[in-house]
Every structure is written in C-alpha cells, then in structure tokens.
C-alpha positions in Angstrom: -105.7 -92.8 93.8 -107.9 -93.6 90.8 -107.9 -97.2 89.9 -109.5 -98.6 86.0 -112.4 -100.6 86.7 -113.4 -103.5 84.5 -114.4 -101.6 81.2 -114.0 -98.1 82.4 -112.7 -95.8 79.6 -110.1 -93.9 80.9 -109.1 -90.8 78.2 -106.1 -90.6 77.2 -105.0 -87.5 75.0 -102.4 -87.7 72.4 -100.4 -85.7 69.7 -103.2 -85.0 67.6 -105.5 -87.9 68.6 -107.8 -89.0 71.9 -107.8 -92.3 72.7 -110.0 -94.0 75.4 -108.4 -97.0 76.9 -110.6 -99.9 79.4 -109.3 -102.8 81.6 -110.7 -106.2 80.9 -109.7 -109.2 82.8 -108.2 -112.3 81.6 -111.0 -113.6 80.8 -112.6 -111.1 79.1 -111.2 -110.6 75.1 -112.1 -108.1 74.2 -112.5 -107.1 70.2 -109.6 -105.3 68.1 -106.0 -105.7 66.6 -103.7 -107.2 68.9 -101.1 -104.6 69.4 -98.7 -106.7 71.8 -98.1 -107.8 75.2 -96.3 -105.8 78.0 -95.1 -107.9 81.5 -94.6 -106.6 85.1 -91.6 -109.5 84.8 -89.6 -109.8 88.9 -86.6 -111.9 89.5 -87.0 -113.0 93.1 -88.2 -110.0 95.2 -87.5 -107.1 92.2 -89.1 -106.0 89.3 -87.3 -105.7 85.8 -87.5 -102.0 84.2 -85.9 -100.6 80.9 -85.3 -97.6 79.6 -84.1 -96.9 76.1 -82.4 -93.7 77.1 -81.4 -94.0 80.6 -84.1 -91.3 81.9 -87.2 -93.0 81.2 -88.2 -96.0 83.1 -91.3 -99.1 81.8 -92.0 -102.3 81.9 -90.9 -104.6 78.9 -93.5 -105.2 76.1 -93.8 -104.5 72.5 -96.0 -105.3 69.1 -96.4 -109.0 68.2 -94.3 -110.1 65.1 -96.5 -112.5 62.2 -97.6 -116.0 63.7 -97.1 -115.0 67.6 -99.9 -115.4 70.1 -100.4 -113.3 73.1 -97.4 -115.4 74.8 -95.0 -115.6 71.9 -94.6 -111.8 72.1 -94.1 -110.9 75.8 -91.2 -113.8 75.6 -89.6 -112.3 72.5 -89.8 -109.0 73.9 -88.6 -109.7 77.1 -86.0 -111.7 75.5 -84.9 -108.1 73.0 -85.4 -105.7 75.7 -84.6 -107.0 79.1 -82.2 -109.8 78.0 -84.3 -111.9 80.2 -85.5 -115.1 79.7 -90.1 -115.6 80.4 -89.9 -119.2 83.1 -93.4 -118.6 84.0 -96.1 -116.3 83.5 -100.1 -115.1 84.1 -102.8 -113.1 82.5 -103.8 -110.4 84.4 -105.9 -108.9 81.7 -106.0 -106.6 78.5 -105.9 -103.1 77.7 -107.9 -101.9 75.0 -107.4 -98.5 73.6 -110.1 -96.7 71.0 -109.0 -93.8 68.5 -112.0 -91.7 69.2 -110.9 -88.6 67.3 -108.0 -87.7 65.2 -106.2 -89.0 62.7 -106.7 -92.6 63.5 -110.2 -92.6 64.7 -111.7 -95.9 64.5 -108.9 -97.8 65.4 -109.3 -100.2 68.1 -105.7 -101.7 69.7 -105.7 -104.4 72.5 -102.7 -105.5 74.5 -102.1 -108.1 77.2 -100.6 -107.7 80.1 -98.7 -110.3 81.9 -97.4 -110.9 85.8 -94.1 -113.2 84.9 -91.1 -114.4 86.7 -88.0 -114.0 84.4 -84.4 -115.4 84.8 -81.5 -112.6 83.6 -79.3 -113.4 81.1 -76.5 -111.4 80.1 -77.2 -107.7 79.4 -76.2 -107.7 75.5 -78.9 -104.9 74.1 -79.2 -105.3 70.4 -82.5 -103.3 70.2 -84.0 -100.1 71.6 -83.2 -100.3 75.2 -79.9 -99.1 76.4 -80.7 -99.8 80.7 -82.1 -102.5 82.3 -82.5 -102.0 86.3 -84.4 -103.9 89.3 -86.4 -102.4 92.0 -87.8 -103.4 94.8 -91.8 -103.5 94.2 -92.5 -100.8 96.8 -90.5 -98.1 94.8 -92.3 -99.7 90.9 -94.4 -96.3 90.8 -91.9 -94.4 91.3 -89.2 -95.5 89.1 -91.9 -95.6 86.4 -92.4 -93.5 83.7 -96.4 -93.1 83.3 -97.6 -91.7 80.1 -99.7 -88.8 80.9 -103.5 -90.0 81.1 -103.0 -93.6 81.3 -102.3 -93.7 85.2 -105.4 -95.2 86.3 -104.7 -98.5 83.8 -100.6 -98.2 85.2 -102.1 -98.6 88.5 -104.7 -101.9 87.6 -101.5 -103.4 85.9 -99.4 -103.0 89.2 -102.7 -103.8 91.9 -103.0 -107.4 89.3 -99.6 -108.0 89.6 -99.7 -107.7 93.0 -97.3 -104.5 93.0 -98.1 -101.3 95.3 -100.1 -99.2 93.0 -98.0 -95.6 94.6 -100.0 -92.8 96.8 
C-alpha cells in the first residue's frame, strides 16, 4: 500500500493533461491558487460520503468562493453538499497538484484537507449531490471512489484523519 510522503509527487494522468500532486503538512503552505478544501467530516463513529449520482462515492469539498479562507470553504461546502453543519475541525495538510504537460501546464492548484466532526441537518440537496450516506471508518476505502492515480494522496488524507488507509 503506497502511502504520499511529505512532498512526494505522485503522477496523476488526465484527459489530455499530467498532473503531479505532493502532500504537505499543516504546517507547510505550500505556493499556488487555492483551489478549495475537501474534509474527511464523521458524526460520532461514521464518516460522511456524497455522491452526485448515486454510484460514485467522495468526501465533501469544493472551490472557494471570493473572500473565503481555507475554513470558510470546507464549511460552505459541507453545508451545500452534505447538508451538514462544520462544529469542529483540523488541518491535516495540503495537496498540491502541478500541470506538468498539456493544456494547462504551468498551473499550480493547492487544496486543504480537513479532519472535522459535523452535525446533520436535514438532507435538502440544492446542489450537485443527490446521496449522502455514513460508513463506518473501517469500510471508508471501500465505499470511496479514488480517482485513478491519486491513491497514494487518498490514502495520507485517510492515515491523517486517522481512517484505515484499505489493504
């Protein structure tokens, strides 16, 4: 089971572009465009998944709206796509992602990734996701729906969060 290690580029292949993604922790910045926050989020002893069309299972998370720190955007996004509400939350570090080659080479993307315990509200979807489900943390890697390539950063997220990392 391959693991990213602090800075490690981890290639990750696209339609028409290669990225190469690293793991820096918290405390750690690293340079480029803030491109959102995404958050393992649990209610008690399960973890919160969505799916915008029933099949495909992540964690919450999205792109940061004008005037919203790192913060501001995994609440809002929790809020739209889990109807869940952030009571507390933790850094466990950033992803950064570099277009290498294609079409967008040269862009540089970080995201921050967040451990955070959420209350449910009422499921009332108004945006992309159509599912919310919980699962117990042992069957996360599982129910997940890796991107092809970007396993070894799925994995750091989960081992942060304190979430078996799968086989």
């Amino acid at each position: 089971m391959h693991i990213a290690a602090d800075g490690e580029a981890v290639d990750i292949i696209t339609v028409g572009d290669h990225w190469q993604s690293s793991w820096y922790p918290p405390s750690n910045l690293p340079t480029g465009t803030p491109h959102g926050s995404t958050g393992v989020c649990t209610v008690g002893d399960r973890v919160v998944l969505v799916s915008d069309d029933g099949r495909h299972w992540q964690l919450p998370g999205g792109r940061p709206e004008d005037g919203e720190d790192w913060s501001d955007t995994l609440a809002r996004e929790v809020s739209e796509e889990a109807c869940a509400t952030v009571l507390d939350c933790r850094l466990l570090g950033f992803s950064r992602g570099v277009c290498v080659r294609g079409p967008e080479q040269g862009l540089v993307l970080v995201r921050a990734l967040w451990r955070a315990d959420v209350r449910l509200d009422a499921w009332r979807p108004a945006h992309e996701m159509v599912e919310r489900r919980l699962v117990p943390p042992e069957s996360v890697w599982d129910a997940l729906t890796v991107p092809v390539d970007w396993e070894p950063i799925y994995r750091r997220i989960l081992v942060e969060a304190g979430i078996p990392a799968g086989r």
